[in-house]
N, C-alpha and C positions, 0 to 999 in steps of 0.2 A: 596365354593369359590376355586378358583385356587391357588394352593402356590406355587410361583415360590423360590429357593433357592440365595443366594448372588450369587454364578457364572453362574446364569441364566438355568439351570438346573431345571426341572418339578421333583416337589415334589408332586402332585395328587391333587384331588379335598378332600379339609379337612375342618370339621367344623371351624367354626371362635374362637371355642374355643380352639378346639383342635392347630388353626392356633396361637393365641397368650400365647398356653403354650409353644408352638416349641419357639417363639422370646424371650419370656422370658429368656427358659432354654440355647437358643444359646447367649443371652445379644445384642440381634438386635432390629430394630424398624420393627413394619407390616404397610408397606404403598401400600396400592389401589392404581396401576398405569392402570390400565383399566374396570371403573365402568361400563360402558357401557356395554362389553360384558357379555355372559353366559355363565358360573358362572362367574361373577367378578373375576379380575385377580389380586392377591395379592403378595408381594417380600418381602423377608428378606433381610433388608438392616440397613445400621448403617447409618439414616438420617443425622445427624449433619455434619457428613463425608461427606457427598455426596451433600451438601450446599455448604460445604467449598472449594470441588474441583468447583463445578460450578462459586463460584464466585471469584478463581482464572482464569478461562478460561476465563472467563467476562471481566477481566483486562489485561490479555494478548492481546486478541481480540482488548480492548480500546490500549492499547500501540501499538499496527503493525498499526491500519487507518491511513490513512494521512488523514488533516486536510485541507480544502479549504481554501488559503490563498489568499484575494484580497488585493495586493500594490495600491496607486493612484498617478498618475502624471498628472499635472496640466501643461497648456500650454496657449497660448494668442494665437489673430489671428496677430499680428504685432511680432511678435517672429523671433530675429536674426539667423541666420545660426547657427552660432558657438552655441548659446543658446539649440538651435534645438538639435545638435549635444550629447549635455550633456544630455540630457530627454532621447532620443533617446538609447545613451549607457546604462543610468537607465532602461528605459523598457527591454532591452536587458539581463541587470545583473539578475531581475525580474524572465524574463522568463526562465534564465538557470537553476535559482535556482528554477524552478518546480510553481512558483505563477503567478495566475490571474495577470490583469493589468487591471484596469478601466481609462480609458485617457480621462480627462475631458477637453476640450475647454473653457472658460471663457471669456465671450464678456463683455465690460462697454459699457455705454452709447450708442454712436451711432452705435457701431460693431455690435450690433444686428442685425444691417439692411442687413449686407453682411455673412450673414452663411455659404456662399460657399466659404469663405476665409480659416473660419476655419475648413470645410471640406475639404480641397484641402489638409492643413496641416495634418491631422488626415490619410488623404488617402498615403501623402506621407510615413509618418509613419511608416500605416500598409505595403507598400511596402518595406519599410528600415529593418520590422523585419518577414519580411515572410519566411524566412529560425529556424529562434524559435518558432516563434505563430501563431496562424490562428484567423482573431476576429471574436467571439463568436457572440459580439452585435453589429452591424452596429450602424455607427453612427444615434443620434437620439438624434434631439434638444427639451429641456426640459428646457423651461421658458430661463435664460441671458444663461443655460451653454450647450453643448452638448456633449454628453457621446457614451463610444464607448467602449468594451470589449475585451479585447484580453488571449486569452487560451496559452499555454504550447503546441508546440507540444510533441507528445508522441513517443519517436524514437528509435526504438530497437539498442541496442547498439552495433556495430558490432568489440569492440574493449575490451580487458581483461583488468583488475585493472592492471596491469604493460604500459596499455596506446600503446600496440603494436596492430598494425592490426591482426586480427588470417587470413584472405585470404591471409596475403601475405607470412606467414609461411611455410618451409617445410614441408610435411609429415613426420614425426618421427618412423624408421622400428622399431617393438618390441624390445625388448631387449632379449639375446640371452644366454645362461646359459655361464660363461667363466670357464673354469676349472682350477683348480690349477697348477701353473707351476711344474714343476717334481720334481728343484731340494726342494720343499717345501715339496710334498709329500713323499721322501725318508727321509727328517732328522723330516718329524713327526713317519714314520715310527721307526727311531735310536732313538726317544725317548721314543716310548712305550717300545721297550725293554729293 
C-alpha cells in the first residue's frame, strides 16, 4: 500500500505491517483514504483530531446559512384604504428585513363569488411594493382563500456602513511621505550629543 505522511508528503509503497509499526511508533492512526486505487492509498493521521476539526467547520458552515423566513399577512376583499395602508407597510417592513411574504386573500361567504376583488387588492399590492419584492407565486385561489408569494429583492448595495453614497465621493490622492520640519530635526540632533 501507499503511505502518505501527516503533511501529505509520499512515504513509498510499505507493507501494511510495516505501515502500522510506523503509526504506532509516530502515536498516529492508519486510515485508507483511497481503497480503490493501486496500491491502496493510506495516511498517517491523528483521526480523533481530524473529526473534531470537521465538525467544527460543520457548525461554522450551519451558523453563516441564512435561513428561509416565510411572514404571512392576511387581508379581506372589503378592506379599507387606511387598513390597506398598514398591511402594506408590514409587508414592506417584511421585505427590508430579508423575508418571504405569503399574502393570503380570505373570502367568507358570498365573497367567493367575486375573486377579482380580491385580486385587484393583491395586484395593487404587488404594485405598492415592487421597488422591495418581486412575487414569486402569482396569485392563485385555493378553496375560500387566495395566496400569492412575494421574495426580497436582492440589491447590491451601493452605499458603505457609514450610510454615504461612495459615487458621490471624491477621489482620495495617496498620501505623500511629509518630512520633519527642521527646527525638530536640529534639537533632535542637540540631543544625541
Amino acid at each position: 500500500m501507499r503511505l502518505v505522511d501527516p503533511s501529505g508528503g509520499q512515504v513509498g509503497i510499505k507493507g501494511i505491517d510495516e505501515a502500522r509499526w510506523l503509526a504506532d511508533q509516530l502515536g498516529l492512526d492508519l486510515v485508507e483514504v483511497a481503497p480503490e486505487a493501486r496500491p491502496p492509498v493510506v495516511r498517517l493521521m491523528d483521526y480523533g483530531k481530524f473529526k473534531y476539526e470537521a465538525s467544527v467547520k460543520a457548525r461554522e458552515a450551519r451558523k453563516n446559512q441564512t435561513r428561509t423566513v416565510i411572514k404571512e399577512v392576511q387581508f379581506r376583499p372589503k378592506i379599507a384604504s387606511s387598513d390597506f395602508d398598514v398591511k402594506r407597510k408590514r409587508v414592506e417592513k417584511f421585505l427590508r428585513n430579508g423575508d418571504k411574504v405569503k399574502v393570503v386573500m380570505r373570502f367568507r361567504g358570498r365573497e367567493v363569488t367575486h375573486p377579482e376583488l380580491g385580486r385587484d387588492i393583491l395586484k395593487r399590492l404587488e404594485a405598492a411594493v415592487e421597488d422591495l419584492g418581486a412575487v414569486e407565486t402569482m396569485p392563485r385561489l385555493d378553496g375560500r382563500q387566495m395566496t400569492m408569494v412575494i421574495a426580497p429583492l436582492r440589491r447590491q448595495r451601493t452605499t458603505d456602513e457609514s450610510g454615504s453614497d461612495e459615487s458621490k465621493r471624491a477621489p482620495v490622492a495617496e498620501p505623500t511621505p511629509i518630512a520633519e520640519p527642521v527646527e525638530e530635526q536640529e534639537s533632535a540632533k542637540a540631543e544625541d550629543t
